[in-house]
N, C-alpha and C positions, 0 to 999 in steps of 0.2 A: 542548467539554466544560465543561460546568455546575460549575465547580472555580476558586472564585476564587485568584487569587494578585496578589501584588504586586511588583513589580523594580524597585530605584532608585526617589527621589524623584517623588511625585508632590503635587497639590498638596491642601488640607485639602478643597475642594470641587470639582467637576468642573465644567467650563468657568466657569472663573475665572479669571484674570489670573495666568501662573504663571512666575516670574524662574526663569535659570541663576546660578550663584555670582558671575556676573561683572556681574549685572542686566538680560542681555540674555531678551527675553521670549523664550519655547517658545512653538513652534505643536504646538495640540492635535489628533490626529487619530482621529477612531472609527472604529475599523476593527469593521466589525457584521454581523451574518447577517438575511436577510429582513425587509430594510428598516425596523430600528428596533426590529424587534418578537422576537430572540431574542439569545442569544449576541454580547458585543462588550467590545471591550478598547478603555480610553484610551491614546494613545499621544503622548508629550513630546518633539517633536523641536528639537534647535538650528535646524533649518532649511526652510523650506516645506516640504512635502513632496509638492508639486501641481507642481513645477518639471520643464519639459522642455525642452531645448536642441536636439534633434535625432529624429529617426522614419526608421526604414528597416525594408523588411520584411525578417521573418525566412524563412526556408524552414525550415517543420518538417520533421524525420524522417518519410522516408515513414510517415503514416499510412490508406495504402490497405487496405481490407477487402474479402474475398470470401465468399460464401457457404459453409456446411460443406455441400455436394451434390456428387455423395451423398451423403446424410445419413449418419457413418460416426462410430463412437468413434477417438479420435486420440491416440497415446504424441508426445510433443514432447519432442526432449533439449534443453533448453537452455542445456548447457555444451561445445553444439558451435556456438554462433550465434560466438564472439569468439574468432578466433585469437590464441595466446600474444605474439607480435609485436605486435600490436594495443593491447593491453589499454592500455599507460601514455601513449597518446594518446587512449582514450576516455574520456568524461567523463559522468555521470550525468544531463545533460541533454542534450545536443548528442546523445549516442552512444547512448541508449536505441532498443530497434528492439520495434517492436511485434507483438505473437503473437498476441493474439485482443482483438475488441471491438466494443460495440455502442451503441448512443448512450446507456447509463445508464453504462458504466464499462469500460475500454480498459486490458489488462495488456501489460507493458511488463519488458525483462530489460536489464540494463547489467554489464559484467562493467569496471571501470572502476579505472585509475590517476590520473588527471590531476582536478584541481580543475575543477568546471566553473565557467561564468558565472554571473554575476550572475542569477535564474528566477523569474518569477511565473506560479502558474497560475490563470488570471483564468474560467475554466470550474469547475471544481471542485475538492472538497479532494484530497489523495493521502497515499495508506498504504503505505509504499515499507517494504517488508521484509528487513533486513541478511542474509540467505542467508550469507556468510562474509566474513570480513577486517572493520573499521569505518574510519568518518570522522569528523570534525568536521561537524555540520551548523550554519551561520552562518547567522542573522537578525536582523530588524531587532528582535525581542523579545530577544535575547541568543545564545548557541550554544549547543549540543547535540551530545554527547559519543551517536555511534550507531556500536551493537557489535553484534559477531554475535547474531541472536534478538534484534532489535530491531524493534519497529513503530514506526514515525518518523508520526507522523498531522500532516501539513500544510495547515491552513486555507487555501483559497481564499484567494489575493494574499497572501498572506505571501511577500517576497522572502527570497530565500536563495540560497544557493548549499554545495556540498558539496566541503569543501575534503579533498585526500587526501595526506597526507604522506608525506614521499620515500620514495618503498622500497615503500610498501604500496597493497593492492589493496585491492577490496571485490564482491562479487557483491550486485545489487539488483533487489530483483523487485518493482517499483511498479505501484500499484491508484491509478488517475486515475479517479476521480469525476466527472460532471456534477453532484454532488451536493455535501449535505454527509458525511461521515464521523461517525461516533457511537459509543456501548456503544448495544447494544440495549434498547430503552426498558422492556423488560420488570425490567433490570437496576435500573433506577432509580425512585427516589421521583416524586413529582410536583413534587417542587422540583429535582431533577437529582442527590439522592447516591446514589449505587451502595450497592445493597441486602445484606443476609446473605445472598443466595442467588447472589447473584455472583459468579461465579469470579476475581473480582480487586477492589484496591479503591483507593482514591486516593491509598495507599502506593506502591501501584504503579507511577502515574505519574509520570513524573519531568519537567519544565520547564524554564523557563532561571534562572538563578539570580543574574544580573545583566547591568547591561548590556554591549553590545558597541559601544564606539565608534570610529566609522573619519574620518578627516578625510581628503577626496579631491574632485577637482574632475572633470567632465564623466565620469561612468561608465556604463557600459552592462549595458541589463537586457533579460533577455530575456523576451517575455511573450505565453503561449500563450492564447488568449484565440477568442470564437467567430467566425466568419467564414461566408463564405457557399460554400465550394467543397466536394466531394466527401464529405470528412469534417466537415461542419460548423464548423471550426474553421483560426482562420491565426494566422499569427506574426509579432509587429513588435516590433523592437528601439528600445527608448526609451534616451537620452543624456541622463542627468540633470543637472541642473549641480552638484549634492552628494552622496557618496556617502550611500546610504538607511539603512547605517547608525549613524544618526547621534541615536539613543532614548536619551535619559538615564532615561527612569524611565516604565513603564506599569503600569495593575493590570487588570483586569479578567478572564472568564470564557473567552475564545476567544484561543487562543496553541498554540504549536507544543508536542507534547511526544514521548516514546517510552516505550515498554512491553515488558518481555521477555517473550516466549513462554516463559521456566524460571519465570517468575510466577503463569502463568498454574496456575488450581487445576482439573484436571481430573472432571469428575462422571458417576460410572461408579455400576453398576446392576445385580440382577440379573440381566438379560437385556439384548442388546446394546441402545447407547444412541444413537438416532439421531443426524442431524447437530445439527440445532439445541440439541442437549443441549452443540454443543463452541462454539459459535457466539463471537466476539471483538467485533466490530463489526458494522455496516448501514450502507448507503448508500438514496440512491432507487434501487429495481430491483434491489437487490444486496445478500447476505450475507458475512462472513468468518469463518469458521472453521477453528479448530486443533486439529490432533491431537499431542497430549505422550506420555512416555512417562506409561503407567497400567497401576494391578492393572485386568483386564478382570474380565468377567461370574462371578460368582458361584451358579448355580446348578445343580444337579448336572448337569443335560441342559444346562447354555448353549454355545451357538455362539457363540463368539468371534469371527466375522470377520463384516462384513455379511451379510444379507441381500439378496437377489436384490431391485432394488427398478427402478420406473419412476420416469423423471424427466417425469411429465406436464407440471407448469410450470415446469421450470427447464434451465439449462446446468448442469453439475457441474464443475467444473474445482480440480483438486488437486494442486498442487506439492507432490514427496517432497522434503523439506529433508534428513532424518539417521534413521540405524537401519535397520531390518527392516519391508520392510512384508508383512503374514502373507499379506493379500487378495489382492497383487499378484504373488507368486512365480511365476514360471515365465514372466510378459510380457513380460519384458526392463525393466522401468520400475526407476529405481535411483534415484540420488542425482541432483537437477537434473533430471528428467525431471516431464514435466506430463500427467496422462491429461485428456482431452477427452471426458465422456459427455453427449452434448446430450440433451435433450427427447424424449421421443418413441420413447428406446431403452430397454429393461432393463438393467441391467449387474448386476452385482456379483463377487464373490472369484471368480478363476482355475479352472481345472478342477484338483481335490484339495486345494485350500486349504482348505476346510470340512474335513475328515477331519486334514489335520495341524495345524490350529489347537485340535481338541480334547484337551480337561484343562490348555490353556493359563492362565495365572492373571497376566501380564503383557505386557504389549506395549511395545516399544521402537522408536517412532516417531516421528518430527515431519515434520507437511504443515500447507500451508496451504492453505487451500478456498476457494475463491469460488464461491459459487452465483447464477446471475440470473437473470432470471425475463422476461428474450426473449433470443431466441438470439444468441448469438455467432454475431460471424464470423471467420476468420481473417489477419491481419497477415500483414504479408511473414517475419517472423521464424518466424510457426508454419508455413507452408508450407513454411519453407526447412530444418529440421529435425522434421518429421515423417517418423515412421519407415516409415509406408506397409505396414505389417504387423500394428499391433496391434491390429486388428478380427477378426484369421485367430484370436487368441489363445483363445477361448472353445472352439475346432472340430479343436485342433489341426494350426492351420496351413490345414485343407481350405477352398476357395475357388475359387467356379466360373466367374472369370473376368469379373466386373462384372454376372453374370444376376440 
């Protein structure tokens, strides 16, 4: 995000000779997007920050994919993937179990009590969304205070970790990039400020506000990064010999921040507004968009609830967060439930939902939408709670056996 800011001392000129209060020199480190040439933050550390004592692999979290064949729309609940017992020994990194992905961007559901490790993800950035409960989000830019209706947007190798205090949960629905994360560029000037027509604006964002400093000797950092096996990607845990975070002071344009979804300005129309009118962020291959509550469509004939539309180039995938959703009555899809409309299928509103959505003048919703634009496939997590019925949903129920 093209938004300077500055945390703790830095020095009057960049790569310059720059003491601590005690005279001992900082090591300067640029942390940068596309080698030099966009987005990058100077970073002051007390101590090397290249230092490694130790290498062992990681094993990630099954990330096995299958194909969606037959080609079928798919209801996923996923506040059945984590039994209640479970919850305060899973951790946001270690415990995430993956639902659907493809090599531009891999969605991921953690229902989570326990702090995780130490975490770099050295593939791409991630847009992990607080669905309920909050955490402390800790990095080497400073922490981050993330609460329900949070988008948490994590730079590529930004270490961190998600610390979760006693007693409390948190439910997390993370969007891993092979990419960067952004506002869509339509949002923005060509110097990077988010425009009048924006539905949000750099008040909105919020960052870290000082630093975080930890004194710790040989710590362990977990770092997902590409590889050569099935999912293109492996894990190896590095043993640092000083805890990372150890920043006294950085400025620059690329850093962790969060955004609430009750920020977000809805822009409605009158006649229904399609997706990209709700659009939050972009990736490479990938959109995200949110649905708020909003006055809907204003004209005397509007259909309030989509239209019956084709996804020729895209996946549709739409997490019900909170409220009423008008389209979906009658499919069983509720709170924590994810519908799956790949490529290639029609979908839209339930059979009667058009007829009870009219002379509507409000809608009381909140989803978040990932659209991409090659197919998904499905993770061990979406297999393991899909409902195996909600393609019957348009027919009521009638289905003739796999013909």
């Amino acid at each position: 995000m093209a938004h300077y800011r500055q945390v703790g001392p830095v020095p009057g000129k960049r790569h310059t000779l720059f003491k601590d209060t005690d005279g001992r020199i900082l090591s300067e480190e640029l942390m940068g997007e596309e080698g030099f040439s966009s987005d990058s933050s100077l970073l002051y550390h007390r101590h090397i920050p290249s230092g490694i004592v130790d290498a062992r692999p990681w094993e990630l979290p099954d990330q096995t994919l299958v194909p969606n064949e037959p080609l079928l729309p798919r209801h996923l609940r996923l506040h059945d993937l984590f039994a209640d017992e479970a919850v305060a020994t899973t951790d946001a990194v270690t415990g995430r179990r993956l639902v659907l992905g493809n090599a531009d961007v891999r969605l991921s559901y953690a229902h989570v009590g326990a702090t995780s490790p130490l975490y770099k993800n050295a593939i791409g950035d991630e847009c992990v969304y607080v669905e309920r409960g909050s955490a402390l989000l800790e990095t080497q830019f400073g922490a981050l205070e993330a609460t329900e209706g949070d988008y948490v947007v994590i730079p590529r190798a930004t270490i961190h970790r998600w610390v979760l205090r006693t007693g409390e949960t948190a439910r997390l629905y993370a969007i891993e990039a092979s990419s960067h994360i952004a506002p869509p560029r339509r949002y923005l000037s060509r110097y990077g400020q988010l425009l009048e027509h924006a539905p949000y604006c750099e008040r909105d964002l919020h960052g870290p506000t000082e630093p975080l400093l930890v004194e710790e000797q040989d710590v362990d950092v977990h770092i997902k990064h590409r590889g050569r096996g099935p999912s293109g990607m492996s894990g190896t845990i590095h043993t640092v010999p000083e805890h990372p975070f150890d920043v006294v002071g950085w400025d620059g344009c690329l850093y962790p921040y969060t955004f609430n979804i009750r920020d977000y300005m809805p822009i409605t129309g009158k006649v229904h507004q399609p997706p990209p009118a709700h659009q939050v962020f972009e990736g490479q291959g990938f959109v995200i968009c949110n649905f708020v509550p909003r006055k809907v469509d204003y004209h005397e004939l509007a259909v309030p609830v989509p239209y019956y539309h084709s996804n020729v180039d895209s996946d549709e995938i739409m997490f019900y967060v909170d409220g009423d959703y008008e389209a979906r009555k009658g499919s069983g899809i509720g709170k924590g439930s994810i519908s799956v409309h790949p490529g290639g299928h029609a979908h839209g509103p339930q059979p009667g939902a058009v007829e009870a959505s009219l002379g509507a003048d409000y809608f009381d919703e909140t989803a978040v939408m990932v659209d991409t634009f090659r197919p998904l496939e499905l993770g061990e997590a979406g297999i393991a709670v899909d409902d195996g019925v909600y393609a019957r949903s348009w027919t009521g129920g009638r289905w003739l056996g796999g013909r």
